[in-house]
N, CA, C and O atoms as CSV, one atom per row, in Angstrom:
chain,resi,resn,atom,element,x,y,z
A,1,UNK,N,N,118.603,105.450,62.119
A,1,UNK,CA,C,118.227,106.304,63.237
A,1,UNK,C,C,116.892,105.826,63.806
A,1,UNK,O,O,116.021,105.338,63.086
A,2,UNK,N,N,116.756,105.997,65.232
A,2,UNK,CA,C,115.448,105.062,65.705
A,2,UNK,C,C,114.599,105.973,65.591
A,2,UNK,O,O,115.013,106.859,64.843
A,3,UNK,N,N,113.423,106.190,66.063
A,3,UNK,CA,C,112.561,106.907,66.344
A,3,UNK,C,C,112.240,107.470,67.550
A,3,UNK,O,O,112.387,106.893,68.628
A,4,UNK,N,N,111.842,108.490,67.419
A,4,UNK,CA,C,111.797,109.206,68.660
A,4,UNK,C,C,111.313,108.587,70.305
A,4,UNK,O,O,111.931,108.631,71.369
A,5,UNK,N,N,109.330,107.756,69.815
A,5,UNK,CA,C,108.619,107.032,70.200
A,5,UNK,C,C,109.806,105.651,71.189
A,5,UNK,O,O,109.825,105.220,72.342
A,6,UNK,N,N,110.479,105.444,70.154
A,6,UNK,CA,C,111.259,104.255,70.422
A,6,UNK,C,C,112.010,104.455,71.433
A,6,UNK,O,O,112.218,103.644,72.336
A,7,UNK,N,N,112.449,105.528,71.337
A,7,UNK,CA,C,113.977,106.056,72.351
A,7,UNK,C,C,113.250,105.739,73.520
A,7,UNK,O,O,113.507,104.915,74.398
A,8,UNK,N,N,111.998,106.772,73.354
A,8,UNK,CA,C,111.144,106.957,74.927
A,8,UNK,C,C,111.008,105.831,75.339
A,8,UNK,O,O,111.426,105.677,76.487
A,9,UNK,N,N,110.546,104.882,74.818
A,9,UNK,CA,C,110.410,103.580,75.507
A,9,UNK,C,C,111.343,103.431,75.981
A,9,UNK,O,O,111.412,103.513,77.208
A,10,UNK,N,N,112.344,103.177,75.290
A,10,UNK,CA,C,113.796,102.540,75.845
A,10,UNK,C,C,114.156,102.964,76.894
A,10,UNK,O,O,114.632,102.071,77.595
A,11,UNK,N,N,114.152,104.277,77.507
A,11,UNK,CA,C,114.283,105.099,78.256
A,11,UNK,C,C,113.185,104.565,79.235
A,11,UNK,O,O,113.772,103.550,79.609
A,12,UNK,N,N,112.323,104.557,79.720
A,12,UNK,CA,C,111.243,104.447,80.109
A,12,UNK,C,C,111.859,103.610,80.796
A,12,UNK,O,O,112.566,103.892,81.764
A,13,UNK,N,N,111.534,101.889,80.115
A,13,UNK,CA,C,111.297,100.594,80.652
A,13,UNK,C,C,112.588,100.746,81.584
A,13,UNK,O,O,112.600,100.618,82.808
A,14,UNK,N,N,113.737,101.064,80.706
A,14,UNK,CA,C,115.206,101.266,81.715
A,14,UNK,C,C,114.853,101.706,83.079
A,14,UNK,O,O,115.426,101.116,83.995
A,15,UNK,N,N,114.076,102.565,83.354
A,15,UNK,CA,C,113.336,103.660,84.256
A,15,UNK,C,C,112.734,102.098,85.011
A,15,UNK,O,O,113.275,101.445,85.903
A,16,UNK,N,N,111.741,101.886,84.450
A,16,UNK,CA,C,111.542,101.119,85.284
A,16,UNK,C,C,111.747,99.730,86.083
A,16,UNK,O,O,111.204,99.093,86.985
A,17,UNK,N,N,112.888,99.640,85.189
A,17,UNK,CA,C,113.600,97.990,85.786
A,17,UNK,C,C,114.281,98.459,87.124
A,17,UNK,O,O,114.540,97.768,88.109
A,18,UNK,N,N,114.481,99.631,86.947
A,18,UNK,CA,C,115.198,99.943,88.124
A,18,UNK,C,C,114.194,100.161,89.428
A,18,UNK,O,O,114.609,99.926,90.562
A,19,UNK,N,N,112.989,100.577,89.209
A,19,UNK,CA,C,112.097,100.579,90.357
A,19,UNK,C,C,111.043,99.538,90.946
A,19,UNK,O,O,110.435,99.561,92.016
A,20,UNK,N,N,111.021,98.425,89.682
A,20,UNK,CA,C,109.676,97.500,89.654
A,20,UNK,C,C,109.988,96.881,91.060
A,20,UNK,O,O,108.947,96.689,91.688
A,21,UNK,N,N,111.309,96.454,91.845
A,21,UNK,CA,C,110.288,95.926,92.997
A,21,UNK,C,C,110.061,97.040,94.149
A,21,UNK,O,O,109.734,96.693,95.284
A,22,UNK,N,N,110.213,98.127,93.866
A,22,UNK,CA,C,109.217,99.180,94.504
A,22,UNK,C,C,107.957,99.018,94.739
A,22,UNK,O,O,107.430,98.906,95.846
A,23,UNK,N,N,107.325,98.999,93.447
A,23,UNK,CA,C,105.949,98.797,93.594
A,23,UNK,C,C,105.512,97.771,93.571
A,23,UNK,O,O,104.282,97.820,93.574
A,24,UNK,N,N,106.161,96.158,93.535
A,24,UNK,CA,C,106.023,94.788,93.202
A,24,UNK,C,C,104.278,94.950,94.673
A,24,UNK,O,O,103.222,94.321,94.605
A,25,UNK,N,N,104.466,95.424,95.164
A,25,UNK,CA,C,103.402,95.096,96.445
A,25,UNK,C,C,102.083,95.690,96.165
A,25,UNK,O,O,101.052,95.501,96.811
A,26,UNK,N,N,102.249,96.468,95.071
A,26,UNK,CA,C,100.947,97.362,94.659
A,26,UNK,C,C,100.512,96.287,93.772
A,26,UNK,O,O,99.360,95.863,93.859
A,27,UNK,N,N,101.630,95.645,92.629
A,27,UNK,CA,C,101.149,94.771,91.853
A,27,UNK,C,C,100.472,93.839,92.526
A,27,UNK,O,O,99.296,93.646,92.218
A,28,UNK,N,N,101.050,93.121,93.521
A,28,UNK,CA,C,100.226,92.120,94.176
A,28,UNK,C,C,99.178,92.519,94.676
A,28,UNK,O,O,98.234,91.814,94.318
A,29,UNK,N,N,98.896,93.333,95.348
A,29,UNK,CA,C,97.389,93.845,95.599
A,29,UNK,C,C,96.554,94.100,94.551
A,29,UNK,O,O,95.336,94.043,94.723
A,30,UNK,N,N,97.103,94.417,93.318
A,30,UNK,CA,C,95.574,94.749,92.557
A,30,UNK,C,C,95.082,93.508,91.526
A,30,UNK,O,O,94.019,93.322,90.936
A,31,UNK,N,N,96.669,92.549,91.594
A,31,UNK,CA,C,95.812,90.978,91.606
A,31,UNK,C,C,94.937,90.613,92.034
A,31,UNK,O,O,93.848,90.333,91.533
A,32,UNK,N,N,95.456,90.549,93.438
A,32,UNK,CA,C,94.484,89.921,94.444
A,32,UNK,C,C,92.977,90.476,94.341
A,32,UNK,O,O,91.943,89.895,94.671
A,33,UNK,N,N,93.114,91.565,93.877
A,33,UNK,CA,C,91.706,91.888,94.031
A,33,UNK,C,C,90.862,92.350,93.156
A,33,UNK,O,O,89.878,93.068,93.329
A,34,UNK,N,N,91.573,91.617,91.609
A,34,UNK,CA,C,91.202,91.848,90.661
A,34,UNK,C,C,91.183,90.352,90.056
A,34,UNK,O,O,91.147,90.223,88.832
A,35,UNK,N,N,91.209,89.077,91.004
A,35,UNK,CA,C,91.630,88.368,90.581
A,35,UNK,C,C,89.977,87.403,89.828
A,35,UNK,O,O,89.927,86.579,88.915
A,36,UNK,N,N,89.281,87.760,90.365
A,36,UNK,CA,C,87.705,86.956,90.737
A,36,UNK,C,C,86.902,88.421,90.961
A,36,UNK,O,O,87.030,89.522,91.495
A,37,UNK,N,N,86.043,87.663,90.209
A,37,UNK,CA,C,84.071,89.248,90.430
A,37,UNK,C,C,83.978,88.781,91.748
A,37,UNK,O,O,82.807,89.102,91.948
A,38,UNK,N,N,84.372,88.219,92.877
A,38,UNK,CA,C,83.771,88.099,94.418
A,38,UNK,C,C,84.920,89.244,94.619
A,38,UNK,O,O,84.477,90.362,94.880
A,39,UNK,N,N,86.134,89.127,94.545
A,39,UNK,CA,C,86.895,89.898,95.265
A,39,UNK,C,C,86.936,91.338,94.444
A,39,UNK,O,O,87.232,92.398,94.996
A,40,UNK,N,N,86.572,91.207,92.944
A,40,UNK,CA,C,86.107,92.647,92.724
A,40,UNK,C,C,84.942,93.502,93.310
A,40,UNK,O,O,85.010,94.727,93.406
A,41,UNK,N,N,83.892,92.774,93.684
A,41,UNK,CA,C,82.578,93.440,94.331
A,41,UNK,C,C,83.419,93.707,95.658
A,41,UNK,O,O,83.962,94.770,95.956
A,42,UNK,N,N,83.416,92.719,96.273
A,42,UNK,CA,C,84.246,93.217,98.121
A,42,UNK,C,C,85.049,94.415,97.968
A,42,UNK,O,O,85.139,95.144,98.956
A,43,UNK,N,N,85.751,94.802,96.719
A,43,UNK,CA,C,86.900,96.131,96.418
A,43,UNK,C,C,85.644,97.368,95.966
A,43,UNK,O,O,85.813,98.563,96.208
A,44,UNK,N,N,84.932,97.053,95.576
A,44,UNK,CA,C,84.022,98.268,95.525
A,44,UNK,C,C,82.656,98.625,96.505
A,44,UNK,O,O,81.828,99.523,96.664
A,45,UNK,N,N,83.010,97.311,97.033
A,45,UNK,CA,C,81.784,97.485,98.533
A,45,UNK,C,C,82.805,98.506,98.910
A,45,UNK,O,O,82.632,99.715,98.752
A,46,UNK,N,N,83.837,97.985,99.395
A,46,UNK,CA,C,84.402,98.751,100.352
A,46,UNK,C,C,84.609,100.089,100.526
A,46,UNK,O,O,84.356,100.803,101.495
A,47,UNK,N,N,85.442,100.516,98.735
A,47,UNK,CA,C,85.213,102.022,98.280
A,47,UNK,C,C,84.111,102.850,98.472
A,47,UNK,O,O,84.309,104.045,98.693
A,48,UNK,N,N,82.598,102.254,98.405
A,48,UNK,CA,C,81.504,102.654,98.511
A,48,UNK,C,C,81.260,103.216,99.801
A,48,UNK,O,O,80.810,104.335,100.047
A,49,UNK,N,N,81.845,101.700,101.145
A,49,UNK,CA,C,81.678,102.413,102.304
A,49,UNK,C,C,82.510,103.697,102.857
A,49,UNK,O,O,82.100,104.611,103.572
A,50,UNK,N,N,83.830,103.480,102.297
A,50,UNK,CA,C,84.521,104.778,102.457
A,50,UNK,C,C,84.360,106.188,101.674
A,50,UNK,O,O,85.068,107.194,101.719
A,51,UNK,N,N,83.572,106.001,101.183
A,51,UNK,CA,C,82.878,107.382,99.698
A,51,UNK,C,C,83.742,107.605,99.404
A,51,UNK,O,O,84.317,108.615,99.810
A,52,UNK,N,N,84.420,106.525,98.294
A,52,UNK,CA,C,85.082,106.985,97.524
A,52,UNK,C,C,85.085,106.173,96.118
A,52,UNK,O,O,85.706,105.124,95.945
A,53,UNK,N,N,84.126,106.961,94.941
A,53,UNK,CA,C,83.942,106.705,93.889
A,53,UNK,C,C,84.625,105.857,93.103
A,53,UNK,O,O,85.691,106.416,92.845
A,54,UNK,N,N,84.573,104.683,92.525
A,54,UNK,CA,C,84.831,103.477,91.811
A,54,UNK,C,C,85.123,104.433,90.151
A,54,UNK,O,O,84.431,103.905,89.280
A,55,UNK,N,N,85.617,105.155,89.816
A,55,UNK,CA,C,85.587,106.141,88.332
A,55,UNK,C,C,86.401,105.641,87.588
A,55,UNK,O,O,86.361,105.478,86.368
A,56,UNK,N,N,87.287,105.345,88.451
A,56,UNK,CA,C,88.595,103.881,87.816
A,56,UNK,C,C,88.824,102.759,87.953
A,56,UNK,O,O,88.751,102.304,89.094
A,57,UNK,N,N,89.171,101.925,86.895
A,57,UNK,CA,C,89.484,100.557,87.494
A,57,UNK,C,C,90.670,99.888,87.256
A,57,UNK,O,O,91.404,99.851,86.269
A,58,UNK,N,N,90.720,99.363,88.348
A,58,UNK,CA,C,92.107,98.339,88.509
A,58,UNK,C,C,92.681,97.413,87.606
A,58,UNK,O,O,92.219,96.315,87.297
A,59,UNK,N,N,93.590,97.873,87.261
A,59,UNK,CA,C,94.235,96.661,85.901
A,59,UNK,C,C,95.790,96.877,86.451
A,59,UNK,O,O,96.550,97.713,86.939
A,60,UNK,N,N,95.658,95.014,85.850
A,60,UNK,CA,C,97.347,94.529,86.160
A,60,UNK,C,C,98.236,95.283,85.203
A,60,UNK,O,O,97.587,95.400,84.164
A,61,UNK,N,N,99.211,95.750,85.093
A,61,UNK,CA,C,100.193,95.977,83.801
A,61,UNK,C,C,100.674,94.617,83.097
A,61,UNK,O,O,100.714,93.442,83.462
A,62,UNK,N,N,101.020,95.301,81.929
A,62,UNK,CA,C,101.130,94.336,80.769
A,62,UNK,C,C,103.147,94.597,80.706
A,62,UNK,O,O,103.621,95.687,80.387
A,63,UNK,N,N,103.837,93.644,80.994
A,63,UNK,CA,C,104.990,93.564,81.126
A,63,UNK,C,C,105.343,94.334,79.468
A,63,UNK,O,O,106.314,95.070,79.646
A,64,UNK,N,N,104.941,94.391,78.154
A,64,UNK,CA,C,105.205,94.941,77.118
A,64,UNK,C,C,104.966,96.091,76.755
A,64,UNK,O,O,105.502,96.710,75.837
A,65,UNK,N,N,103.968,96.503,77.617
A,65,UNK,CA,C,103.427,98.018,77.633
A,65,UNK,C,C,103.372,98.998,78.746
A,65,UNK,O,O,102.397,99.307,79.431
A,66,UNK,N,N,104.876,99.532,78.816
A,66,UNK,CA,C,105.044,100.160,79.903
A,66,UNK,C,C,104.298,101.735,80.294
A,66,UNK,O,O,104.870,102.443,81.122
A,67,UNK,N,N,103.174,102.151,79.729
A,67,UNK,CA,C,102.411,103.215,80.257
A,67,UNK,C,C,101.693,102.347,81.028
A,67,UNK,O,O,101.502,102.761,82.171
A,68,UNK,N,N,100.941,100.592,80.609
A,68,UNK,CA,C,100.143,99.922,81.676
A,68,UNK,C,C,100.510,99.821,82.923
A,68,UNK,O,O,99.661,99.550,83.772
A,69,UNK,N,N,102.243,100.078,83.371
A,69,UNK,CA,C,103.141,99.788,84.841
A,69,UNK,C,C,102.876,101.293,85.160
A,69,UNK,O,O,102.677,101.666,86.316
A,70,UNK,N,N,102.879,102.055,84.205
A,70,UNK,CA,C,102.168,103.528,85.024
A,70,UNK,C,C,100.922,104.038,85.727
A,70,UNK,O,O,100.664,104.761,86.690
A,71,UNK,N,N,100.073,103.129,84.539
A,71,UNK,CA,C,98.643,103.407,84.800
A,71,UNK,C,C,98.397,102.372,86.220
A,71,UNK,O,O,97.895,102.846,87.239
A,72,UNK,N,N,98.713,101.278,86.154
A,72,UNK,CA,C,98.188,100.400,87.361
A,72,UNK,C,C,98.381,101.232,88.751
A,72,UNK,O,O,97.385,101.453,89.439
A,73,UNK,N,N,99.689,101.701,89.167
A,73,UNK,CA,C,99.818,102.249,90.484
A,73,UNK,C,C,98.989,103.555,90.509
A,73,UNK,O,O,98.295,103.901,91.464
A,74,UNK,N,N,99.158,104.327,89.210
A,74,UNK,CA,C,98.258,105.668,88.979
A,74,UNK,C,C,97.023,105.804,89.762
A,74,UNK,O,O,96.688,106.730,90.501
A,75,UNK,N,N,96.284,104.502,89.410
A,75,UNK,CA,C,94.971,104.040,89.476
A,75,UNK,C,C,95.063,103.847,91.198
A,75,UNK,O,O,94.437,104.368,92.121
A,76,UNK,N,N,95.880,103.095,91.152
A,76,UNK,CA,C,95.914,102.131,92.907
A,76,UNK,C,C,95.920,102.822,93.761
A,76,UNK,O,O,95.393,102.461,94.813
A,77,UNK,N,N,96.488,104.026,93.653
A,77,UNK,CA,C,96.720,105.533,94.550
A,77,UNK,C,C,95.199,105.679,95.167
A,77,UNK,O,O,94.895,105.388,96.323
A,78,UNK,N,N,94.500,106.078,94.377
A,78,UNK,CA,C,93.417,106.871,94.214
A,78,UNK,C,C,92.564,105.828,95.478
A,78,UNK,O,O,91.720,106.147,96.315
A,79,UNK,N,N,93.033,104.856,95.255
A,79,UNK,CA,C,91.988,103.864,96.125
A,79,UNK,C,C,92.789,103.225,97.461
A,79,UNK,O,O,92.499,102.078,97.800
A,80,UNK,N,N,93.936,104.084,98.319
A,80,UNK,CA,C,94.723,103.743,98.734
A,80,UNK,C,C,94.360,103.177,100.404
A,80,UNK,O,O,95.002,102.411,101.122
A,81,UNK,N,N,93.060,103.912,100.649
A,81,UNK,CA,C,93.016,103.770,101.667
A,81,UNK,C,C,91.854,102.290,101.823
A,81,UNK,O,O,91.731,101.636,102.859
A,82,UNK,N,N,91.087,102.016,100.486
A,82,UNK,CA,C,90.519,100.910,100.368
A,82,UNK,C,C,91.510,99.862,100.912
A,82,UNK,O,O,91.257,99.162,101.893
A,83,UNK,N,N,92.642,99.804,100.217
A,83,UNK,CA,C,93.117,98.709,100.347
A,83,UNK,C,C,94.019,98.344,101.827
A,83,UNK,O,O,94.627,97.345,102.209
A,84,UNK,N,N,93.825,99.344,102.263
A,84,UNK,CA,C,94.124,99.306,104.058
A,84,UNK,C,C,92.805,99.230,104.830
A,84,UNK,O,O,93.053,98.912,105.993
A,85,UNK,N,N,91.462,99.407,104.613
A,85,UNK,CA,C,90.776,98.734,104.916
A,85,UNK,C,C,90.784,97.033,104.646
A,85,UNK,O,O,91.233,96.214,105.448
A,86,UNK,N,N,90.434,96.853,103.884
A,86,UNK,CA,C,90.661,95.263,103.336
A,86,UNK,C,C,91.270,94.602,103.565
A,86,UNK,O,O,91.032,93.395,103.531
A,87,UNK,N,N,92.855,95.391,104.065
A,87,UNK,CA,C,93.340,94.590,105.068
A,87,UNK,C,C,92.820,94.175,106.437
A,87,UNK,O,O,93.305,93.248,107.086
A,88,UNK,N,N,92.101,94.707,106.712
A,88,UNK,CA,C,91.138,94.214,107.959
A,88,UNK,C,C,89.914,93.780,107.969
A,88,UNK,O,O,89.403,93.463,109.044
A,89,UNK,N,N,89.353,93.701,107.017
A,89,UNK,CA,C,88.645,92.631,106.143
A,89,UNK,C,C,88.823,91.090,105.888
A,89,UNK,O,O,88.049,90.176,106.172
A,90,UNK,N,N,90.079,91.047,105.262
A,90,UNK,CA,C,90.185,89.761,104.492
A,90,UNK,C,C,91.763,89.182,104.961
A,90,UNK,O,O,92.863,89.487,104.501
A,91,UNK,N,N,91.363,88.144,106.156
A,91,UNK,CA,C,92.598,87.927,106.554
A,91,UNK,C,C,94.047,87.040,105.469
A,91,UNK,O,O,95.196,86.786,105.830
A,92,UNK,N,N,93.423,86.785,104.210
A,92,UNK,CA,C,94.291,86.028,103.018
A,92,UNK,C,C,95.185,86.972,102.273
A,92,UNK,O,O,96.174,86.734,101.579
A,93,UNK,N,N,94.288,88.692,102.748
A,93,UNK,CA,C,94.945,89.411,101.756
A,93,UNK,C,C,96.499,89.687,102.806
A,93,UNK,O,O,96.344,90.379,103.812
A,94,UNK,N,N,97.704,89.209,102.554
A,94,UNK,CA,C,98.994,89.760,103.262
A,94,UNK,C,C,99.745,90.382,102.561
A,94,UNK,O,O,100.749,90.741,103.175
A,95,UNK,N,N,99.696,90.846,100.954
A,95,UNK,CA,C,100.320,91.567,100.085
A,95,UNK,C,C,100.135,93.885,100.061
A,95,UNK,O,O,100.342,94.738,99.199
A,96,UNK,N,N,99.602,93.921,101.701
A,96,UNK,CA,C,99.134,95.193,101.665
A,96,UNK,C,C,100.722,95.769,101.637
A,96,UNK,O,O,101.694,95.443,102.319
A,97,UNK,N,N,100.544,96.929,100.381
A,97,UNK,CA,C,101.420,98.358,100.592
A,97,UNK,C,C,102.038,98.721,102.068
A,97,UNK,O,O,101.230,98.662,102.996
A,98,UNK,N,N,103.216,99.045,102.340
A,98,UNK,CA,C,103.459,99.718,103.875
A,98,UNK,C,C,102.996,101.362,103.053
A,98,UNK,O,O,102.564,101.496,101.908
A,99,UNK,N,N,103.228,102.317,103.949
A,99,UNK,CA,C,103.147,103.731,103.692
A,99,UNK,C,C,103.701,104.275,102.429
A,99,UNK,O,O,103.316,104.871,101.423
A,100,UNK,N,N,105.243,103.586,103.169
A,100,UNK,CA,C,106.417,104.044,102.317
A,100,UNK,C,C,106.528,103.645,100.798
A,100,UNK,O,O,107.138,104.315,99.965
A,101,UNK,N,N,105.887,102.518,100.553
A,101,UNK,CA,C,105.429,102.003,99.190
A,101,UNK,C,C,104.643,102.845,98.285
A,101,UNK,O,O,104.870,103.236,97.140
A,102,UNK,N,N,103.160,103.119,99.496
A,102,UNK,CA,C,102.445,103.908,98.295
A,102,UNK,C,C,103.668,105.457,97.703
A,102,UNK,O,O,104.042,105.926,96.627
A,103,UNK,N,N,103.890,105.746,99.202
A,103,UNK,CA,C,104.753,107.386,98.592
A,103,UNK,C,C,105.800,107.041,97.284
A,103,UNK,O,O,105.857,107.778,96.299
A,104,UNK,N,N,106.601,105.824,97.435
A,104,UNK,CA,C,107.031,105.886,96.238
A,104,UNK,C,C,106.360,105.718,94.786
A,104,UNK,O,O,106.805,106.111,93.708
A,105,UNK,N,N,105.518,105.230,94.977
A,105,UNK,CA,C,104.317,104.915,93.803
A,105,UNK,C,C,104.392,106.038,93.375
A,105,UNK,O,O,105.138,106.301,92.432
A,106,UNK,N,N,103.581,107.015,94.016
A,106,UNK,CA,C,103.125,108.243,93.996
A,106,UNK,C,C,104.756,109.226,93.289
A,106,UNK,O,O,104.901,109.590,92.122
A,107,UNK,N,N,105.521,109.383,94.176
A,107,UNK,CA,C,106.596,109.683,93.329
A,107,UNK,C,C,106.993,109.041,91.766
A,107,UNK,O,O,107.356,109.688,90.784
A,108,UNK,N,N,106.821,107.733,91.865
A,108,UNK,CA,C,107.256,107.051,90.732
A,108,UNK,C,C,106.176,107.517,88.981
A,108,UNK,O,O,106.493,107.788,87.822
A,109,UNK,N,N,104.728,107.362,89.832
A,109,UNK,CA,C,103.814,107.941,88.629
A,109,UNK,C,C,103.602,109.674,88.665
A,109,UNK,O,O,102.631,110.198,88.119
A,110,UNK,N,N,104.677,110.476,89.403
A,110,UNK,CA,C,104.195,111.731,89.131
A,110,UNK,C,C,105.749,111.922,88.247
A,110,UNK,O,O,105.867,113.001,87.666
A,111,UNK,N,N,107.016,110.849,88.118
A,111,UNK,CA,C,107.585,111.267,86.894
A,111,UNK,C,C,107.478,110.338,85.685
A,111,UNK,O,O,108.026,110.617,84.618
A,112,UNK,N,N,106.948,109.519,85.823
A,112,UNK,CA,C,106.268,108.990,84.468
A,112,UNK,C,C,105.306,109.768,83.692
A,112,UNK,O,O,105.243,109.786,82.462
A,113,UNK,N,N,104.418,110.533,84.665
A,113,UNK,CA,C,103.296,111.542,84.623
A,113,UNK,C,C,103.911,112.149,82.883
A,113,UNK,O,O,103.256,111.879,81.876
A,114,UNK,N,N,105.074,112.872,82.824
A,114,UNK,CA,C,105.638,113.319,81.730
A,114,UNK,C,C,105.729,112.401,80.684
A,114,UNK,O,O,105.063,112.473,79.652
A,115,UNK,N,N,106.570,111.518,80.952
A,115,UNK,CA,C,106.317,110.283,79.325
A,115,UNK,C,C,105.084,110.249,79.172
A,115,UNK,O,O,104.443,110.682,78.214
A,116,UNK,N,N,104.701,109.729,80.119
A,116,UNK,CA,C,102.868,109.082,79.476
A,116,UNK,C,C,102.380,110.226,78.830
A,116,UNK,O,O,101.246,110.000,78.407
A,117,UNK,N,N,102.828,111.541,78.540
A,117,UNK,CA,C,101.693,112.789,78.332
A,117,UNK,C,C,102.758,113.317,76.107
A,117,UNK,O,O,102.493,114.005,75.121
A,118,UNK,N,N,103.926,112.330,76.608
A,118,UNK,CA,C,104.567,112.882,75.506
A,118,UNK,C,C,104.102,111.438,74.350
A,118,UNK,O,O,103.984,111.330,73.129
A,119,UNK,N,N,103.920,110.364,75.709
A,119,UNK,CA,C,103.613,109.286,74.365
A,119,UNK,C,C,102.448,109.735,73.427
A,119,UNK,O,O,102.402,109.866,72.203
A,120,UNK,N,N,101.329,109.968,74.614
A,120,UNK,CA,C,99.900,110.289,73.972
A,120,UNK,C,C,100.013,111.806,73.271
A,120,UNK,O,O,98.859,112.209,73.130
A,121,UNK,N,N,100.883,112.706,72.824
A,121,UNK,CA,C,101.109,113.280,71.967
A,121,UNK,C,C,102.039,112.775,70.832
A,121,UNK,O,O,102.110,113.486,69.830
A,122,UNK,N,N,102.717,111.692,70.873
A,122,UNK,CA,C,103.220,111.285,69.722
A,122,UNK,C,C,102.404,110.010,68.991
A,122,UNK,O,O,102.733,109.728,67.838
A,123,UNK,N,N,101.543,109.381,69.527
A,123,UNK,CA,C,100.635,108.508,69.367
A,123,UNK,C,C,99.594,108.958,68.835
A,123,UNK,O,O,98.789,108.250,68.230
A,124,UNK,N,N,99.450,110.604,69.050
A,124,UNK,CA,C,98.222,110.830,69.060
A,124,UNK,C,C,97.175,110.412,67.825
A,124,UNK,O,O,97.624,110.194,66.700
A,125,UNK,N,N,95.602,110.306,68.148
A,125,UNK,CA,C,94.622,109.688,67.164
A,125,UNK,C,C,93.880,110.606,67.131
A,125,UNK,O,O,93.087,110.423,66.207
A,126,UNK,N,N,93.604,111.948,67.883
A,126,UNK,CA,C,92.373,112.611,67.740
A,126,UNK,C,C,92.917,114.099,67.077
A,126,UNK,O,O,92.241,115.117,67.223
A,127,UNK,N,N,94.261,114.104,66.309
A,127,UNK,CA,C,94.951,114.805,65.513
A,127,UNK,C,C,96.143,114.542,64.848
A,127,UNK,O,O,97.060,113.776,65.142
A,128,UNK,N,N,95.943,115.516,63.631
A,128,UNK,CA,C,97.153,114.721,62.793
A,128,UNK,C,C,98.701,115.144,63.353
A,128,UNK,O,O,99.082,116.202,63.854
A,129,UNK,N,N,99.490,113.792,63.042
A,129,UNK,CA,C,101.060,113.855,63.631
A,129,UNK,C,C,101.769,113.446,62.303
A,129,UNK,O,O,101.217,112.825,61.394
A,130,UNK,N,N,103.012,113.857,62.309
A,130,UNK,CA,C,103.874,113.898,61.317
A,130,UNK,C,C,103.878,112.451,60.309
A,130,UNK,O,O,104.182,112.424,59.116
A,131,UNK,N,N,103.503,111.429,61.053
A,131,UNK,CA,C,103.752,110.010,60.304
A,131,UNK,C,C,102.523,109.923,59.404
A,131,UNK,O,O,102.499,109.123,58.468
A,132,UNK,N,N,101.341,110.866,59.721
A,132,UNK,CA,C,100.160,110.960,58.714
A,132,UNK,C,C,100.828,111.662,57.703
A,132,UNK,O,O,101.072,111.200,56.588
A,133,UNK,N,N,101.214,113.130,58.223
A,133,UNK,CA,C,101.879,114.391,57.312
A,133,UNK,C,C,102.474,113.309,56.153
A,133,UNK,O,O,101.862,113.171,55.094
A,134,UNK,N,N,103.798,112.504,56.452
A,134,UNK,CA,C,104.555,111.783,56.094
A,134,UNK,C,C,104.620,110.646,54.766
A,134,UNK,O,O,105.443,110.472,53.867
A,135,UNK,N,N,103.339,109.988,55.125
A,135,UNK,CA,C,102.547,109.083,54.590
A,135,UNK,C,C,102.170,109.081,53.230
A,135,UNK,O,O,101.425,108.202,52.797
C-alpha cells in the first residue's frame, strides 16, 4: 500500500502535466529575469518604481518537486504587473504572459493552494506526525 504523501504527488504532477504549457510563459519570464544579478536588479528597480514590495522571490521550479511548479507562478502573480512593465523596458524580453495566462496561473495556484497546504501538514517539522508517533 503506498502512502498517502505519495498518492498526492501522483495526483498532483498528473494535475500538472496536463496544464504545464499553460503557464510555460510564466516559466519563461521568471528565467529571463532571474537569469543574471543585472536582470535581477532591473526586476526589482522596477517593482520599486511601481510600489510594489520585493517580499518574494522568483524561483524557477524544480521539474521533481512539484509544490516548486506551484510556488513559481504563486510568486509571479504577485509581481504581475512588473513584468508588463519590462516589457516596455527591455526590448529582448518577448516571453511576456498575455492576460489570459496570468488568470489561468492564478486559477491553477488557487487549486494547488489545497495540496500544497495538505503536503505541509503531512511533512510537517514544527509538530509531531504519525511517522515520528510510528518510529
Amino acid at each position: 500500500m503506498r502512502c498517502c504523501a505519495h498518492i498526492l504527488n501522483l495526483i498532483v504532477k498528473d494535475g500538472l502535466e496536463v496544464v504545464k504549457d499553460g503557464i510555460e510563459k510564466i516559466r519563461d519570464s521568471v528565467a529571463y529575469w532571474t537569469a543574471t544579478p543585472k536582470r535581477k536588479e532591473k526586476f526589482e528597480e522596477t517593482a520599486k518604481q511601481l510600489r510594489i514590495s520585493c517580499t518574494r522571490t522568483l524561483s524557477l521550479d524544480c521539474p521533481t518537486r512539484w509544490n516548486s511548479t506551484y510556488k513559481m507562478p504563486d510568486i509571479a502573480i504577485l509581481y504581475e504587473n512588473v513584468f508588463s512593465r519590462l516589457r516596455q523596458r527591455d526590448t529582448r524580453y518577448t516571453c511576456v504572459p498575455t492576460s489570459s495566462q496570468w488568470k489561468f496561473a492564478k486559477d491553477v495556484c488557487e487549486r494547488l493552494e489545497l495540496f500544497n497546504k495538505i503536503t505541509e501538514i503531512i511533512y510537517g517539522t514544527k509538530y509531531p506526525t504519525a511517522n515520528m508517533f510510528f518510529s
